[in-house]
TORFIGU-44376 format. One line per 2 residues: number of its first residue (from 1); for each residue z, x negated, y of C-alpha. Coordinates in steps of 0.5 Angstrom, whole numbers. Layout:
NUM) Z X Y  ...
//
This chain:
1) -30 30 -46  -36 32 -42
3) -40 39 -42  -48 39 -42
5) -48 42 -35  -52 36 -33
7) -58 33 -36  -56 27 -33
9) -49 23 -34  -46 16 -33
11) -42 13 -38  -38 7 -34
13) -33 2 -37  -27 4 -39
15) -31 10 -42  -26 15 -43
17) -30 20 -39  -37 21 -37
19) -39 23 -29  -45 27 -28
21) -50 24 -23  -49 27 -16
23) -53 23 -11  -59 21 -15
25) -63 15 -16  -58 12 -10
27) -52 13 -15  -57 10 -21
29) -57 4 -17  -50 3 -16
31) -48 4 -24  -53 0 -25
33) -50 -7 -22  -43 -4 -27
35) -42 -9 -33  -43 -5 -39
37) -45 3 -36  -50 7 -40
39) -54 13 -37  -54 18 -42
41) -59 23 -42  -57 30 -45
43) -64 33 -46  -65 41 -46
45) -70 45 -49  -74 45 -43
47) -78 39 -40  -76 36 -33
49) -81 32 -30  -76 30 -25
51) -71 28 -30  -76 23 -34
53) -78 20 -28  -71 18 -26
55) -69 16 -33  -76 12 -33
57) -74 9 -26  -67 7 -28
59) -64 0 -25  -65 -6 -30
61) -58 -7 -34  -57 0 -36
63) -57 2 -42  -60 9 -44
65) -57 14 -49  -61 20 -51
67) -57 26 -54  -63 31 -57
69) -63 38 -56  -61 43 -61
71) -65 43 -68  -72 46 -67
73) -72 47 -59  -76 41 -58
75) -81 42 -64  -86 45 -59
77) -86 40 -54  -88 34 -57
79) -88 31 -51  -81 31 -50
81) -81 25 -57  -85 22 -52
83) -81 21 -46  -76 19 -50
85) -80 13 -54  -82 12 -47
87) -75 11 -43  -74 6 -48
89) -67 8 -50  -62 4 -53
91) -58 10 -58  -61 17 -60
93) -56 22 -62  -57 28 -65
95) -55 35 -61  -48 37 -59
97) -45 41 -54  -41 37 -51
99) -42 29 -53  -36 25 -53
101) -35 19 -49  -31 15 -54
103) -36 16 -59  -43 14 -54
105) -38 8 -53  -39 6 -60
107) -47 7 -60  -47 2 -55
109) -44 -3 -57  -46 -3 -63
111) -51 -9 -65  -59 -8 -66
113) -61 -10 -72  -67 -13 -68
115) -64 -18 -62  -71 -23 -62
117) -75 -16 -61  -71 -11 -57
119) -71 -17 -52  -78 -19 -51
121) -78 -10 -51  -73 -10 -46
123) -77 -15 -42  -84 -11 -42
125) -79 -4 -40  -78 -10 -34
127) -85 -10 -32  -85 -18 -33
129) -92 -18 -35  -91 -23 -41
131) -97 -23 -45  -97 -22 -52
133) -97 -29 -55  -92 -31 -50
135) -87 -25 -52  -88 -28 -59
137) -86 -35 -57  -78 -32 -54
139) -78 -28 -59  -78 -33 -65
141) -73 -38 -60  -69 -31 -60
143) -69 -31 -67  -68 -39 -69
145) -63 -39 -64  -59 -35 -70
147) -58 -41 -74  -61 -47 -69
149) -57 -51 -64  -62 -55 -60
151) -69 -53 -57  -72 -61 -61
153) -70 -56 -68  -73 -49 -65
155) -80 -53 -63  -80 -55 -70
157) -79 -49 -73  -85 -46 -69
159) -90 -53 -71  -90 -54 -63
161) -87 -60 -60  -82 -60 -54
163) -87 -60 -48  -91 -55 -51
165) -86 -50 -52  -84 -52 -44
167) -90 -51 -41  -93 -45 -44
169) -87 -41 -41  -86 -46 -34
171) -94 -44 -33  -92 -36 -34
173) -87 -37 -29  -81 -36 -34
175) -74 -40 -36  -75 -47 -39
177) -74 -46 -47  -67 -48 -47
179) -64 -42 -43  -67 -37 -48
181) -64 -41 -53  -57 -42 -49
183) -58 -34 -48  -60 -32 -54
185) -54 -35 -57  -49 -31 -52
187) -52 -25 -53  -50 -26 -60
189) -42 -28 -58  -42 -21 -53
191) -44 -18 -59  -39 -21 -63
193) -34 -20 -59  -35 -13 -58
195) -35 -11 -65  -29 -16 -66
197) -22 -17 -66  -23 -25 -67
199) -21 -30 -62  -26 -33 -58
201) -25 -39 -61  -27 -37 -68
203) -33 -34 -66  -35 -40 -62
205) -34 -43 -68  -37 -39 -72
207) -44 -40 -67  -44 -48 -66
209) -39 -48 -60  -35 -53 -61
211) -29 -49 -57  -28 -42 -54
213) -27 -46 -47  -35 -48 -48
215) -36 -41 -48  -32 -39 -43
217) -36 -44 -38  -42 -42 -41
219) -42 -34 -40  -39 -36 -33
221) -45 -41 -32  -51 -37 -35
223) -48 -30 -32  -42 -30 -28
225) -37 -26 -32  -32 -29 -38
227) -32 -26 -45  -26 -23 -44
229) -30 -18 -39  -36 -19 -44
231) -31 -17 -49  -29 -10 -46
233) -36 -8 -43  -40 -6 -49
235) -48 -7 -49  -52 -13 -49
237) -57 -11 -44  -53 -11 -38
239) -52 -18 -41  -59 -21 -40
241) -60 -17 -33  -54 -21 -31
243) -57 -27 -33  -66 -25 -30
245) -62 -24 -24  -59 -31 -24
247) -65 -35 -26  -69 -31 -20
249) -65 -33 -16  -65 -40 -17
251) -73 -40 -17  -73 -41 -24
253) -76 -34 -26  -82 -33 -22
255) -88 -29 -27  -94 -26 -26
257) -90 -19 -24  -83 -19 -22
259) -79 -13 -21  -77 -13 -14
261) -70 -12 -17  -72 -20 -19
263) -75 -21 -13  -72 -30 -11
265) -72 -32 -5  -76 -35 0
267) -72 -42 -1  -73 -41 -9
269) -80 -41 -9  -81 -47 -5
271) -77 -50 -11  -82 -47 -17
273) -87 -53 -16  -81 -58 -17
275) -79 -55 -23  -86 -54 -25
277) -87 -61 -23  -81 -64 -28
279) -80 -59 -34  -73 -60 -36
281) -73 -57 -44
//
């Protein structure tokens, strides 16, 4: 357990503990490249433009959690429910005096009821200029992706062939529709797995993988970490930073805005007329 003392904490993998911030927007950048850390924001009865800024500011992949103050203290400045609407938080919980790490542990692992939505949110959060029509198009992938297995039946489900679907996201500098589809169907085993004592290969099966070796190389492949990792560090946000990050880097998310967090190399945007060229769905 951790007291109040601190607006601001950090609660990082094997969450036993919370760590007040010290060094500001500097450690902030550091937890955010931890697997499965969350900022948790302990709000009092007075508004810290400060605070929020940095709450607002947060790298990419780290989830936020509000802990409310007391009952009543917030009721005269309603700018606070502002703030936090703002911030974009992953888990609100109602006030205590000293939160635990183990019980924010469970908040943050815990599925959304909405994943095609909160992702296409988080999305807009990271700046990446998606319009509204196209951020209905992930999403729907998203949400197919909960029963389909290949891009041929998710463009059938939105009455759009293959090619269209592919050029509207290659023409906004975004991921070809079958990378949503595969991360979308591993945002949905991370989730699984956290929730879960099932084996890796039941849950593959449970999701269309023909065995828990082709998740295991999936995972790897689409974000650098295997489900015994992603088992342990809770959250889904960190998940789908780990694979932006991956598509940036190999020049296959170069959209109107890009967080400089984002930014591909030099090399990777040569290659974005080739794949533009050649869209591969």
């Amino acid at each position: 357990m951790s007291g109040r003392g601190s607006p601001i904490q950090l609660l990082t993998y094997p969450y036993d503990h919370l760590n007040p911030l010290v060094e500001g927007p500097v450690e902030l950048r550091t937890a955010g490249r931890q697997p499965g850390s969350a900022l948790v924001w302990a709000m009092t009865d007075r508004r810290e433009p400060t605070t929020v800024k940095m709450v607002r500011g947060r790298p990419g992949g780290l989830a936020l959690l509000v802990v409310l103050p007391a009952a009543g203290s917030h009721s005269s400045h309603p700018q606070m429910m502002h703030d936090v609407q703002s911030a974009r938080p992953t888990g609100v919980l109602p006030y205590h005096p000293k939160p635990s790490a183990f019980e924010l542990a469970q908040v943050l692992r815990t599925p959304p009821t909405d994943i095609g939505g909160e992702v296409t949110d988080y999305l807009r959060w990271r700046g990446l200029g998606i319009d509204r029509e196209t951020a209905q198009v992930i999403r729907r992938i998203i949400d197919l992706g909960a029963a389909l297995r290949s891009v041929t039946a998710v463009s059938r489900g939105m009455y759009l062939s293959r090619r269209a679907l592919g050029r509207r996201l290659l023409s906004r500098g975004l991921p070809v529709p079958s990378h949503w589809l595969q991360v979308a169907r591993l945002l949905r085993v991370a989730l699984r797995l956290q929730n879960s004592d099932a084996t890796v290969s039941s849950i593959a099966f449970d999701f269309g993988y023909p065995d828990g070796f082709s998740v295991s190389n999936q995972m790897e492949r689409l974000i650098g970490h295997r489900p015994s990792e992603v088992r342990v560090r809770f959250g889904w946000e960190w998940i789908l930073e780990a694979w932006l990050r991956r598509e940036a880097e190999h020049g296959r998310l170069v959209p109107t805005v890009t967080p400089q967090s984002l930014e591909p190399s030099r090399r990777a945007r040569k290659s974005k007329a080739i794949t533009r060229s050649a869209p591969s769905t």
